[in-house]
C-alpha positions in Angstrom: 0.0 0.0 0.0 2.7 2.2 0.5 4.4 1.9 -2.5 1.3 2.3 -3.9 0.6 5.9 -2.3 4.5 6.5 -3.3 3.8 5.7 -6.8 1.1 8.0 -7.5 2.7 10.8 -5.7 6.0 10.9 -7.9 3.1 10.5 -10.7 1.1 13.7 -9.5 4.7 15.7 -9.3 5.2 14.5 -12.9 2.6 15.1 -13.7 2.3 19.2 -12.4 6.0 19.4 -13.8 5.7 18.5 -16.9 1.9 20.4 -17.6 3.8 23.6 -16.4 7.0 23.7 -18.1 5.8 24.1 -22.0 3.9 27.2 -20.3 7.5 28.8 -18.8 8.9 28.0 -22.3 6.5 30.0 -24.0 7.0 32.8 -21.7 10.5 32.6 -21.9 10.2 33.0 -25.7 7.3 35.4 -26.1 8.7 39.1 -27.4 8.0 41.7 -25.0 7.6 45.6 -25.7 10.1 47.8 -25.9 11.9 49.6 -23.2 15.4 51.5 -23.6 15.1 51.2 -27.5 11.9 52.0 -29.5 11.4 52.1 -33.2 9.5 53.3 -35.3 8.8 53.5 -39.5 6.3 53.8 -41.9 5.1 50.5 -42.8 4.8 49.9 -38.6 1.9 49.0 -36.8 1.4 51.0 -33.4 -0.3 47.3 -32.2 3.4 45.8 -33.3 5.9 45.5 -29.9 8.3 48.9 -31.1 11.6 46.6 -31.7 13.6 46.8 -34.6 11.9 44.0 -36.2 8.2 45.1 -35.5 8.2 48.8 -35.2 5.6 51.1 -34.5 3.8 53.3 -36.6 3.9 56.6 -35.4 6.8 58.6 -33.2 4.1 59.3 -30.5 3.6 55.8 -29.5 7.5 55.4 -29.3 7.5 58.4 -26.7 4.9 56.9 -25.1 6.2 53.7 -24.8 10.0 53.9 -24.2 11.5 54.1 -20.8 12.5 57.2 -19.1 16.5 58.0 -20.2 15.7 55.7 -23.5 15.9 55.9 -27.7 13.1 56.5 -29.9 14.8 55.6 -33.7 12.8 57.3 -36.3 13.2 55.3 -40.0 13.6 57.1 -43.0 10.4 58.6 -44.0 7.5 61.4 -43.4 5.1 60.7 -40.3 2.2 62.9 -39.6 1.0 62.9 -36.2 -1.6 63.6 -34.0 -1.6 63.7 -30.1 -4.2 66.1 -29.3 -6.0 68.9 -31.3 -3.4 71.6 -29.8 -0.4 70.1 -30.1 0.6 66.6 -33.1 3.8 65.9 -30.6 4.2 65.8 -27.3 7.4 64.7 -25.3 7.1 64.6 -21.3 10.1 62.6 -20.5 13.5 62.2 -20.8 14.5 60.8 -24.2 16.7 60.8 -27.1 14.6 61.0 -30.7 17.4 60.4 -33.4 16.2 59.8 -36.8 18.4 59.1 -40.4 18.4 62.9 -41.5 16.8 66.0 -41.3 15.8 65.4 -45.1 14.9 61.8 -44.2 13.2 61.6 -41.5 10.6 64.1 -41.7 7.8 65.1 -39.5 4.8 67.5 -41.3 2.9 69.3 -38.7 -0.4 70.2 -39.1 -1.5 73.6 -40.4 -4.3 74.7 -37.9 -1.9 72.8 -35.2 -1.1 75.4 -32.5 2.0 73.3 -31.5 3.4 71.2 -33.3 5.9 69.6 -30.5 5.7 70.6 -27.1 8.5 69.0 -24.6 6.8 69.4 -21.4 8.4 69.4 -17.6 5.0 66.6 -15.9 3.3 69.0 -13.4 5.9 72.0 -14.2 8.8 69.9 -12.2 11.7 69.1 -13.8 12.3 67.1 -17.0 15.6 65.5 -17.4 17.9 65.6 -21.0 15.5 65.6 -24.2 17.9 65.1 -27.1 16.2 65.4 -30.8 18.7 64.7 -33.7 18.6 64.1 -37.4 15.5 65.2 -37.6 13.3 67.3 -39.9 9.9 69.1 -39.0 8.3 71.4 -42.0 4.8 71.4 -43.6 2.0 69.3 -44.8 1.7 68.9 -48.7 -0.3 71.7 -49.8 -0.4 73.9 -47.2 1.6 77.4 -46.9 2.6 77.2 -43.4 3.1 74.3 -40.6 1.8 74.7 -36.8 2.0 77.9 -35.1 4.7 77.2 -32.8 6.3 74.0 -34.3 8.6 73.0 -31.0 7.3 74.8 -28.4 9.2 74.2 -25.0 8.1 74.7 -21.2 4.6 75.8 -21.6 3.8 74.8 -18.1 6.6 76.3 -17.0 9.8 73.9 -15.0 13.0 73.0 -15.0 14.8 71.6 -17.7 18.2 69.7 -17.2 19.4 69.6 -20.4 18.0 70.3 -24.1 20.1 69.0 -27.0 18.8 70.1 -30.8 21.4 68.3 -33.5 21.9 67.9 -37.0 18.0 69.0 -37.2 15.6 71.2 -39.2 12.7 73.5 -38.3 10.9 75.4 -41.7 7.5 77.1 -42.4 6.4 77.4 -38.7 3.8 80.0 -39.0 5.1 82.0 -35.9 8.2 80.7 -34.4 10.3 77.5 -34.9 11.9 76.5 -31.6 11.0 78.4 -28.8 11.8 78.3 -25.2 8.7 79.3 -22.5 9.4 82.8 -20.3 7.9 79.8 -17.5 10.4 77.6 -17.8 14.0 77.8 -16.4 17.0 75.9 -19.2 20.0 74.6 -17.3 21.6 73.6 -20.4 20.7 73.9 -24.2 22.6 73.0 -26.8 21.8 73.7 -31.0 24.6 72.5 -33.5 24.5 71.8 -37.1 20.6 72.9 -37.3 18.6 74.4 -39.5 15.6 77.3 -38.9 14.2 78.7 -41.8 11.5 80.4 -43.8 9.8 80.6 -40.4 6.6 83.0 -40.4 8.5 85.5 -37.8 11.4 83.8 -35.8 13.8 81.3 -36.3 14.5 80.3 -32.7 13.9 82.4 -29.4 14.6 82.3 -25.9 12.6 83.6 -23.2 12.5 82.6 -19.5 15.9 81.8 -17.4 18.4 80.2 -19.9 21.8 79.5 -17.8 23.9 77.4 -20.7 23.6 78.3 -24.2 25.6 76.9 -26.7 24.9 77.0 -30.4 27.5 75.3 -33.0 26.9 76.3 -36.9 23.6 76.0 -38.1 21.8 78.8 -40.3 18.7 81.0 -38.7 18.0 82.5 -42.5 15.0 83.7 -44.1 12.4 84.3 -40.8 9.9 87.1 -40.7 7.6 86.9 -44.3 4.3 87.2 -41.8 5.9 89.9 -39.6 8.5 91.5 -41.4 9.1 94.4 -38.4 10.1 91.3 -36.2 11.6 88.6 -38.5 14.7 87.7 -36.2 16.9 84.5 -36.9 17.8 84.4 -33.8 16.3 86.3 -30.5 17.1 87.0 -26.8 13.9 87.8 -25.0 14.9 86.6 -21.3 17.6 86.3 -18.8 19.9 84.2 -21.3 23.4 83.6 -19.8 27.2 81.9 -20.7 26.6 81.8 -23.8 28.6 80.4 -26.5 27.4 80.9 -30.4 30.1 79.7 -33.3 30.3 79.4 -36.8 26.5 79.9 -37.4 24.5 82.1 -39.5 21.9 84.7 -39.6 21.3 85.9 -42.9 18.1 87.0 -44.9 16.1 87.8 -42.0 13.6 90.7 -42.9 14.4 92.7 -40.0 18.0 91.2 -37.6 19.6 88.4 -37.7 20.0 88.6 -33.9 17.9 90.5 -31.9 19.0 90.8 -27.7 18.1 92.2 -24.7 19.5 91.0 -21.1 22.3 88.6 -22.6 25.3 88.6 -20.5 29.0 86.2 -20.5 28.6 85.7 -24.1 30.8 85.2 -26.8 30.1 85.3 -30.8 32.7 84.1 -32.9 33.2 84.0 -37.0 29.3 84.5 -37.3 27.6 85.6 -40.5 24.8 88.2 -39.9 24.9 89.4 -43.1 21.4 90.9 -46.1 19.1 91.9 -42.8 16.8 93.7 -45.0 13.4 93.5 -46.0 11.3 96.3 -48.0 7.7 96.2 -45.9 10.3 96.9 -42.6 11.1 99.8 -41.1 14.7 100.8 -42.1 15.5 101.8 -38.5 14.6 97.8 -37.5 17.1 96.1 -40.3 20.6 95.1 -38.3 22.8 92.4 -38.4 23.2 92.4 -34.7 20.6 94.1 -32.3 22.0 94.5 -29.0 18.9 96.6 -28.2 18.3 96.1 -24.3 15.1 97.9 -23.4 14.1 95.4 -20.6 17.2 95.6 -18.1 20.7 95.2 -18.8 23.3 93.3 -20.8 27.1 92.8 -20.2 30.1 91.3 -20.7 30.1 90.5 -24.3 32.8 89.7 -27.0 31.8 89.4 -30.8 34.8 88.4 -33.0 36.0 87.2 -36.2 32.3 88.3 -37.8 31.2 89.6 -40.5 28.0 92.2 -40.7 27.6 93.5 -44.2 24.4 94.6 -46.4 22.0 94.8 -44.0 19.2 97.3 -44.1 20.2 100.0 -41.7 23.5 98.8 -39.4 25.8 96.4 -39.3 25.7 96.6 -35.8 23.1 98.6 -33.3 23.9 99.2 -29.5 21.3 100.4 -27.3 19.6 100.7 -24.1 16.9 103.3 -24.2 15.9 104.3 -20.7 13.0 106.8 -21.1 11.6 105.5 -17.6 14.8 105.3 -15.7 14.7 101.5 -15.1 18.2 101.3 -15.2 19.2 99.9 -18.4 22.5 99.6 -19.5 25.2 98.0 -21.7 28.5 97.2 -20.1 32.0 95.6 -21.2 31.2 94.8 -24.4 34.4 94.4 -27.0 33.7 94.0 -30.5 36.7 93.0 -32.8 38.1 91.4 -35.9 34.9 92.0 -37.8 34.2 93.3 -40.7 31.0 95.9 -41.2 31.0 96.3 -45.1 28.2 97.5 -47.2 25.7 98.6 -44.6 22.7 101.3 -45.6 24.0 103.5 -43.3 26.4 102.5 -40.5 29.1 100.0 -39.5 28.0 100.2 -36.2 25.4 102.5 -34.7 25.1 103.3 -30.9 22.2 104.8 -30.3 20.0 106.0 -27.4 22.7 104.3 -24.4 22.1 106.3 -21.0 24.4 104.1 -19.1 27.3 102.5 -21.1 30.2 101.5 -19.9 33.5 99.8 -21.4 32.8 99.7 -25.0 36.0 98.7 -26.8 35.7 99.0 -30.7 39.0 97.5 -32.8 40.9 95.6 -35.4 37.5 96.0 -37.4 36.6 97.0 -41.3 34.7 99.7 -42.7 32.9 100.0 -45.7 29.9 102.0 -45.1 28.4 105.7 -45.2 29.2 105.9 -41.9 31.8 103.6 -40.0 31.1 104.4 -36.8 27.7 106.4 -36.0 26.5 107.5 -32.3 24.6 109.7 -30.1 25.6 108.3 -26.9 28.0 110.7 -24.4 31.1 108.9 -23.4 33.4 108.7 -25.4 34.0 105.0 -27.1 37.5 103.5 -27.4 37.8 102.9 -31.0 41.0 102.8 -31.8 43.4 101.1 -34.2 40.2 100.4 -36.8 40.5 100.2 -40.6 38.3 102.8 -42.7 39.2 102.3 -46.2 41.6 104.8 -46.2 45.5 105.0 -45.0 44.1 108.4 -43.8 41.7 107.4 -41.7 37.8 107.4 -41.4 36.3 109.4 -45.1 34.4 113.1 -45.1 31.7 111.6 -47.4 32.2 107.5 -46.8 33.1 105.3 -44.2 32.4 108.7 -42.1 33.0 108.4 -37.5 30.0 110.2 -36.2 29.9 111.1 -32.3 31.9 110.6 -29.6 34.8 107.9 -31.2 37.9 108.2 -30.3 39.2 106.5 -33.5 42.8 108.0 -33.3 45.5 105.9 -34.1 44.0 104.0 -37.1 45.4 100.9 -39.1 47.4 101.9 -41.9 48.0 99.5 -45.1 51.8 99.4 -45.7 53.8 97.3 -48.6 56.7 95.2 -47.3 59.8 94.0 -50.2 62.4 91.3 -49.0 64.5 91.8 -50.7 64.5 95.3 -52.2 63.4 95.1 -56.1 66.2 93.9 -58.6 66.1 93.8 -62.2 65.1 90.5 -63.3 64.4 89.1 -59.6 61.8 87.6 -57.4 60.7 89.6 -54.5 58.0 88.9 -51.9 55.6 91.7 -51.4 53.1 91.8 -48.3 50.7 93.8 -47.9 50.5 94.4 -44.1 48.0 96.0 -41.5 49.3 95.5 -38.2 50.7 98.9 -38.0 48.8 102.1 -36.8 49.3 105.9 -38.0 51.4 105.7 -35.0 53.5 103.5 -36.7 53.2 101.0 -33.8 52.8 97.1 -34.2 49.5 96.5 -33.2 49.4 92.6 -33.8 49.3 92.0 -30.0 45.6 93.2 -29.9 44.1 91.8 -32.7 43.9 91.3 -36.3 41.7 92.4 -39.0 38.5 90.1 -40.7 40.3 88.6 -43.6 39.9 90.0 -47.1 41.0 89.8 -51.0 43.9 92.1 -51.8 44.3 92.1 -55.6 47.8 93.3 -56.7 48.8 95.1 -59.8 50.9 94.5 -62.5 48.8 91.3 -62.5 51.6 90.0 -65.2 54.4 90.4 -62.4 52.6 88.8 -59.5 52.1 85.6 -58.7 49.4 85.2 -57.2 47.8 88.7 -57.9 45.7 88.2 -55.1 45.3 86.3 -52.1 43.7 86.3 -48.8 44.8 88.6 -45.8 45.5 86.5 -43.1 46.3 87.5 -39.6 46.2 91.0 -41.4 48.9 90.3 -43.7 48.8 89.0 -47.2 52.1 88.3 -49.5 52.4 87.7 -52.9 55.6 87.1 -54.9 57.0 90.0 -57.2 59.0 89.1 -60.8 60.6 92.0 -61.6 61.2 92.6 -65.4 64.1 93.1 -67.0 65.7 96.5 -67.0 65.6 98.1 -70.6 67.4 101.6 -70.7 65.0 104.3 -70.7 61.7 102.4 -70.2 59.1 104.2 -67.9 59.2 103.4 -64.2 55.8 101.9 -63.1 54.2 101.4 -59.4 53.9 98.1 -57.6 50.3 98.7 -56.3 48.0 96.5 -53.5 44.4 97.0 -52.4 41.8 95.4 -50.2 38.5 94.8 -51.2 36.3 97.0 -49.8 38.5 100.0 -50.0 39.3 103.1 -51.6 43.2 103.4 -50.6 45.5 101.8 -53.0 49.2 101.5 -51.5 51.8 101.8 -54.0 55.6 101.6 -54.0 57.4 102.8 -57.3 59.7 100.1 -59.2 62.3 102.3 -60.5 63.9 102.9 -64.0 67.2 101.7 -63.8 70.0 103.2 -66.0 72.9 100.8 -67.4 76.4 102.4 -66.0 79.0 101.8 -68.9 82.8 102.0 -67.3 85.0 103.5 -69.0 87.9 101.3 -70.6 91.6 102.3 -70.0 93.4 102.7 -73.8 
């Protein structure tokens, strides 16, 4: 009897073992959704479980499904989406999207959308880094304009770690193409290689507390058909600080190419802000570079190694109007290496300034009516500047208006090593390091590169290159010496100058000794 009751209790375990084990097998093996890594395509199914192999449909369901710190990969292809009736895209978490290209991966907002992404901080907390790269986010087929606001952060206000906008493209938002929320606060934000353009009024903008900027190439061009008094590429409209912006450009804007009030710790290096100019504008509005603070205060700024030319008023405006004594004001601001060529009407224009302090103007071209134009009542340091001329600023072009004190100025002189010789190579430099002082000035600064051309073209070789770290050299052949031919000059100029600089190559006469008998 016992071996009985043992025998049908091994059975029953046998029994329970074996009926449960093809059920852990199949849950072993069963594909589970996606977590860290979500992806999504075209020809996806938002029922499918978002891996590589059985993607989703849409980019909304991959946000909404992928863990917090995780991937969303966005196939080639155009996605139209549609999260809510304000808003096609919304992103509440933190998450990288990374698609195949802003020309590839492509997402066409809605025309009557009012957003067409909003990154949101849940309950106006915090939101940890959001990374969107190779992306692109333009209009539906057929309509003029995409959503209102196409990325529209911090709405509801909070604090957002870190905000990284890559290798992506923003076009044909009807207002504004990535804008930050005056209720959020930005601890770091970073734009490189991106695009913003053909937006209805601005490219990008900042409002609220921005504490990191950092923007890496990338063109803000073309903003402002639908407002053409405040087309901006790029625009400072809250407390934006240490801020970094290289290499970009902000061209074609209908009114500036960068408009800023309370910006302070910032540095602008070898930016374009160049054709600012729109003919439904106000002329007074058209600028390269609008540091125009009427809010509070901005200090502690360096542009360099930029170039401001053809835009509809300025090159360059500085002002703080302070008709209500609020205490606006523009300190320690150098601008430097630049050029300001071809301007309506000034280089660089400061204008209406009741407190400024520290401005340093040098090592800059002018090419404009006026060079240097101002109303304000200190006297600016702008010193050892180029104007065209070997002379200094012009009495009818590249004019110094106000209270500049623009004495010493660069002077273009011609260098030969070794002196001219019949039949001989020389090297010729042009060089502007030198002041009407006559003192070396290469310890401050250098001037924006330029073309100088040199004449004879048939004796120089090149006849013209690039001035580089304000010099440019070129080699000399001199001709052979026939008796009584006409002396000529050796002549170089820089583009965007009147001054030619010459230095005579001389008629040498052949000395026959004379031969004892």
């Amino acid at each position: 009897m016992k071996k009985i009751v043992n025998f049908l209790a091994i059975l029953i375990i046998a029994i329970l073992v074996f009926s449960a084990s093809p059920a852990r097998l199949v849950q072993a093996d069963d594909p589970v959704l996606c977590t860290t890594d979500c992806y999504v395509a075209p020809t996806g199914n938002d029922a499918n479980l978002g891996n590589e192999d059985s993607p989703f449909k849409t980019i909304q369901k991959g946000i909404d499904t992928v863990s917090e710190g995780g991937t969303v990969h966005v196939a080639t292809g155009t996605y139209q989406e549609s999260k809510y009736g304000w808003a096609d895209l919304v992103i509440d978490k933190s998450l990288t999207l990374i698609g195949q290209g802003r020309a590839n991966s492509v997402v066409q907002f809605s025309q009557n959308g009012y957003q067409g992404l909003e990154i949101n901080a849940p309950g106006g907390g915090a939101l940890g880094p959001v990374r969107i790269e190779a992306m692109g986010f333009t209009r539906r087929p057929g309509n003029d304009w995409s959503a209102d606001w196409a990325v529209r952060i911090g709405l509801g206000g909070g604090t957002f770690e870190k905000i990284e906008w890559v290798d992506s493209k923003i076009d044909y938002a009807k207002t504004r193409g990535l804008h930050f929320e005056s209720a959020g606060t930005y601890q770091e934000v970073l734009i490189q290689n991106s695009g913003f353009l053909n937006n209805g009024v601005i490219g990008v903008s900042f409002q609220g507390i921005t504490e990191k900027l950092t923007i890496n190439n990338g063109n803000f061009n073309y903003n402002g058909e639908l407002d053409p008094f405040h087309g901006y590429g790029l625009a400072f409209e809250g407390d934006v600080s240490n801020i970094s912006v290289t290499g970009a450009n902000f061209n074609s804007n209908t009114a500036q190419g960068i408009n800023a009030a309370r910006i302070s710790n910032a540095v602008f290096d070898n930016i374009n802000a160049n054709d600012n100019r729109s003919t439904e504008a106000p002329y007074y509005q058209q600028y390269g570079f609008a540091l125009n603070d009427w809010v509070h205060g901005s200090e502690n700024i360096l542009i360099k190694n930029s170039s401001f030319a053809r835009n509809g008023w300025a090159g360059l405006l500085i002002s703080a109007p302070d008709v209500d004594d609020q205490g606006h004001f523009i300190k320690n601001v150098e601008v430097t290496s630049s050029k300001f060529i071809g301007n309506d009407q000034a280089g660089i224009s400061v204008w209406d300034v009741k407190d400024l302090q520290n401005l340093k103007i040098h090592h800059n071209r002018f090419w404009s009516v006026q060079a240097l134009l101002g109303n304000q009542s200190v006297v600016v340091d702008a010193e050892n500047n180029w104007y065209g001329y070997n002379t200094g600023p012009g009495d009818s072009y590249s004019k110094v208006t106000g209270s500049f004190d623009y004495n010493p100025w660069l002077v273009m002189k011609l260098d030969v090593t070794p002196m001219f010789l019949p039949g001989q190579d020389s090297t010729i430099t042009a060089d502007l390091t030198f002041n009407s002082d006559n003192v070396d000035t290469s310890s401050l600064g250098f001037v924006y590169p330029g073309q100088v051309s040199f004449t004879p073209t048939e004796y120089f070789d090149p006849d013209t290159d690039m001035l580089e770290s304000s010099k440019a050299p070129s080699i000399f052949s001199a001709p052979p010496v026939i008796l009584g031919s006409p002396p000529f000059d050796v002549c170089a100029q820089l583009e965007n100058s009147w001054d030619k600089v010459c230095l005579p190559f001389p008629n040498f006469y052949i000395m026959i000794p004379l031969m004892g008998r």
